[in-house]
One Martini backbone bead per residue (centre of mass of N, CA, C, O) as a GRO file, in nm:
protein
   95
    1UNK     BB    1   6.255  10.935  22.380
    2UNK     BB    2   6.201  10.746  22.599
    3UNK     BB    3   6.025  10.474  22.743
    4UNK     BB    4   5.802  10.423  23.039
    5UNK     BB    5   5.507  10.458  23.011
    6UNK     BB    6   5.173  10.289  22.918
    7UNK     BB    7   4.837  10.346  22.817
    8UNK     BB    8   4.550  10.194  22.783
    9UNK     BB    9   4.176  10.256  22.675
   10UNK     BB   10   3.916  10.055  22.587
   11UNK     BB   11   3.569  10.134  22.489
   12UNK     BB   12   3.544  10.090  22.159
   13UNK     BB   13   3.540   9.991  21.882
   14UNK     BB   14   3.671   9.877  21.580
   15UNK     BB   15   3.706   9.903  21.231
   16UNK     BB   16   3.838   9.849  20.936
   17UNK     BB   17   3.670  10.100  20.765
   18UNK     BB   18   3.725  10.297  20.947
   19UNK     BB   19   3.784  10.659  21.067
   20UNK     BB   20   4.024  10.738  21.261
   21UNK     BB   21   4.119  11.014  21.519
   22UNK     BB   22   4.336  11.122  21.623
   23UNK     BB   23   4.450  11.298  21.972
   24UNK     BB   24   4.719  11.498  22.072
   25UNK     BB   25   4.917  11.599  22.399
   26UNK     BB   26   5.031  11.755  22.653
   27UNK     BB   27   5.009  11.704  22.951
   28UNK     BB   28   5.287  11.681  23.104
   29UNK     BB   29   5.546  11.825  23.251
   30UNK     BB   30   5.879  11.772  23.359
   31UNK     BB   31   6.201  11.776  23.428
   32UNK     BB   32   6.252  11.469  23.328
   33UNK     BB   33   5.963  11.490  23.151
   34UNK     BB   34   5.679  11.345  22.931
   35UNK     BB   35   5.338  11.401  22.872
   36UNK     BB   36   5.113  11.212  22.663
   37UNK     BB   37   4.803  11.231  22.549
   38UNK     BB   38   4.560  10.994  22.392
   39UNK     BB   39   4.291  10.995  22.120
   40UNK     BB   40   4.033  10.778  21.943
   41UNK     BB   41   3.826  10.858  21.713
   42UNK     BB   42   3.517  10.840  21.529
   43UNK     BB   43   3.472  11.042  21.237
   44UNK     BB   44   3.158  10.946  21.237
   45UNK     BB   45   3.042  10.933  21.519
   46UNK     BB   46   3.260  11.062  21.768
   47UNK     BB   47   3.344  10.818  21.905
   48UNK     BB   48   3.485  10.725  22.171
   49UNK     BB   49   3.737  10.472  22.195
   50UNK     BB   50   4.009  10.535  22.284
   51UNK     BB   51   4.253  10.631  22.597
   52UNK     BB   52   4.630  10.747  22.649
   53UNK     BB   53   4.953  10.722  22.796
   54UNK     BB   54   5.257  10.888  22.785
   55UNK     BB   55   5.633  10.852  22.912
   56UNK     BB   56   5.898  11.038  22.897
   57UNK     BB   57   6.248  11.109  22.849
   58UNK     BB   58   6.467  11.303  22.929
   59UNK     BB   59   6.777  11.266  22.736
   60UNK     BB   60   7.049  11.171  22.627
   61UNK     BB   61   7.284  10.955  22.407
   62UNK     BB   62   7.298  10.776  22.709
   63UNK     BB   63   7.039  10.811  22.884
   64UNK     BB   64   7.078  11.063  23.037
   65UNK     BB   65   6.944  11.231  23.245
   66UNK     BB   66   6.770  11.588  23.192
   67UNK     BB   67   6.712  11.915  23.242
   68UNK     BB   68   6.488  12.023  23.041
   69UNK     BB   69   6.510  12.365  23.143
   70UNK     BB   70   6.811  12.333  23.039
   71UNK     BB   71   6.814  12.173  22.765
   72UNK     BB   72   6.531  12.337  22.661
   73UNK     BB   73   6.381  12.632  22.765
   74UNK     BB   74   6.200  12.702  22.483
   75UNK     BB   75   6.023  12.452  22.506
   76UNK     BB   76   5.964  12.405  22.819
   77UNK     BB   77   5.822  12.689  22.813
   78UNK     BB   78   5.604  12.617  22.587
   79UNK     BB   79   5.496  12.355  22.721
   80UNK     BB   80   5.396  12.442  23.024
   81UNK     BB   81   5.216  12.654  22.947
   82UNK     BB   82   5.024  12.474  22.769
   83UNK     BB   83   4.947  12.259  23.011
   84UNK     BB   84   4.857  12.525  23.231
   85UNK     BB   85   4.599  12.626  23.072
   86UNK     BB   86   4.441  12.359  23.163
   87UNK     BB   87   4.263  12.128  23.309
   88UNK     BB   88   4.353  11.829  23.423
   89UNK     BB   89   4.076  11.688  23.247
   90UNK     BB   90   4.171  11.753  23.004
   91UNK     BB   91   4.098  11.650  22.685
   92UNK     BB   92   4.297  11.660  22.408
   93UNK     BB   93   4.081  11.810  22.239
   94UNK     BB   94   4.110  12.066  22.441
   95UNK     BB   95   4.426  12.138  22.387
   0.00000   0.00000   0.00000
């Protein structure tokens, strides 16, 4: 899946031996793209330190887009399904 566009918003510092949590999941499904939001946590404070999504294409081998419910259905769907249990706002640990 190529890279369409990607965010990050850094909100507060790591250090070198902090333990860090990362926490990902699909924000939005798309005709022909997937959108993953993700979070960073610092795994001792709990702190929020980074948030931030990525968008990909869903394409074939020559990269040309893919209509994604006819290209795999059954992930479509299990995926749109997932996206849309959770209101627009809810954060990657929410869903």
């Amino acid at each position: 899946m190529p890279l369409a566009a990607a965010h990050c918003e850094y909100k507060k510092p790591a250090r070198y031996e902090d333990v860090l949590e990362i926490i990902s999941c699909v924000a939005e499904v798309g005709h022909a793209s997937l959108m993953m939001s993700y979070e960073i946590i610092n795994k001792k404070t709990g702190e929020l330190l980074v948030t931030g999504y990525t968008r990909h294409g869903i394409t074939d081998e020559k990269l040309k887009p893919l209509a994604f419910k006819k290209a795999c259905p059954e992930v479509y769907a299990a995926l749109k399904g997932a996206s849309e249990e959770l209101p627009e706002d809810a954060s990657p640990e929410e869903r």
